[in-house]
C-alpha positions, -999 to 999 in steps of 0.1 A, spaced: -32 -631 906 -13 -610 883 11 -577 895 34 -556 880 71 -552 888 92 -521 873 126 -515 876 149 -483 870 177 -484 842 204 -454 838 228 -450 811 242 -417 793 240 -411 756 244 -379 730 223 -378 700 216 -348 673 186 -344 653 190 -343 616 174 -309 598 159 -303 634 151 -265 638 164 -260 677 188 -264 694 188 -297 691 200 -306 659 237 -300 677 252 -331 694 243 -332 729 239 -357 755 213 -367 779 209 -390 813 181 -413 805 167 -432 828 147 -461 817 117 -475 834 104 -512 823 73 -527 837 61 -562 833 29 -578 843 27 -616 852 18 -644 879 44 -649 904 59 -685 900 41 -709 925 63 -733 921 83 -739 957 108 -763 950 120 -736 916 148 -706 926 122 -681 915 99 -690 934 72 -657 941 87 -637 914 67 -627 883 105 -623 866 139 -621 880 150 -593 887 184 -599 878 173 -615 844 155 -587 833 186 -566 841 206 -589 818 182 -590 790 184 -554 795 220 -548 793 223 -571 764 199 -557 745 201 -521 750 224 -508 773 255 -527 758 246 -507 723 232 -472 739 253 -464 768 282 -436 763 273 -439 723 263 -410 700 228 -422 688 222 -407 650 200 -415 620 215 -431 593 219 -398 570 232 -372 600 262 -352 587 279 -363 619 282 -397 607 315 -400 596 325 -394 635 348 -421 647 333 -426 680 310 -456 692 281 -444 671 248 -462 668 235 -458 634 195 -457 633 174 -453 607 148 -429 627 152 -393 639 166 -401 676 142 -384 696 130 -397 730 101 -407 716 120 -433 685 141 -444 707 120 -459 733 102 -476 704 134 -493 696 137 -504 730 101 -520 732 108 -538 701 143 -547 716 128 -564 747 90 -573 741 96 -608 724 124 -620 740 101 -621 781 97 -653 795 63 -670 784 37 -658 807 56 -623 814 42 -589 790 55 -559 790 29 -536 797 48 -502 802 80 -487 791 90 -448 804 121 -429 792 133 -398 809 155 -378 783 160 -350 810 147 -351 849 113 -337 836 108 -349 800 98 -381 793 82 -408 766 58 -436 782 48 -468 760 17 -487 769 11 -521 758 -31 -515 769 -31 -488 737 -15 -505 714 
């Protein structure tokens, strides 16, 4: 029987939006929250650690980290050609506009091969603010 587990990420980050037209072209910073849900069958083995899980909890919270939080938390997140570049800060360079939108496809191409076999990512949600918010599914792909 296949289920779906999720669990909630947080990190802080600033971005600006290159030749944007609001406000938003002007540094700023945001507290995502990050939402990743995987589908799978929970490991029947009984003699293995992970027994009933359909992932780890704690190893998707490393792959997590790793992949994404370690680069994207307390960094100023601009594409490549932002006048703001030259900033000595921890900048991640990117060569998209950084919109909510971008950057949770970066993060589903961060994470989506790198699952255990038998584990898919099936939905990925990214809160820029407490009521705005980017949702990937895998079933529209």
């Amino acid at each position: 029987m296949k289920l779906r587990i999720t669990k909630e990420f947080a990190f802080e980050a600033s971005h600006a939006l290159t030749d944007y037209d609001g406000l938003c072209r002007n540094i700023h910073g945001h507290s995502y929250k990050l939402f990743i849900t995987l589908r799978g069958t929970p490991n029947e083995d009984r003699k293995s650690p992970k027994y009933g899980m359909v992932m780890d909890f704690a190893d998707l919270k490393k792959l997590v980290q790793k992949y994404i939080l370690d680069d994207f938390d307390h960094a100023l997140v601009l594409q490549n050609d932002s006048p703001y570049a030259q900033l000595t800060t921890k900048i991640i360079s990117v060569p998209y506009q950084p919109t909510c939108e971008n950057l949770l496809l970066d993060f589903v191409s961060r994470i989506a091969d790198r699952l255990p076999e038998g584990v898919d990512l099936v939905e990925v949600c990214l809160y820029e603010t407490a009521s705005s918010c980017a949702r990937w599914l895998a079933e529209e792909q």
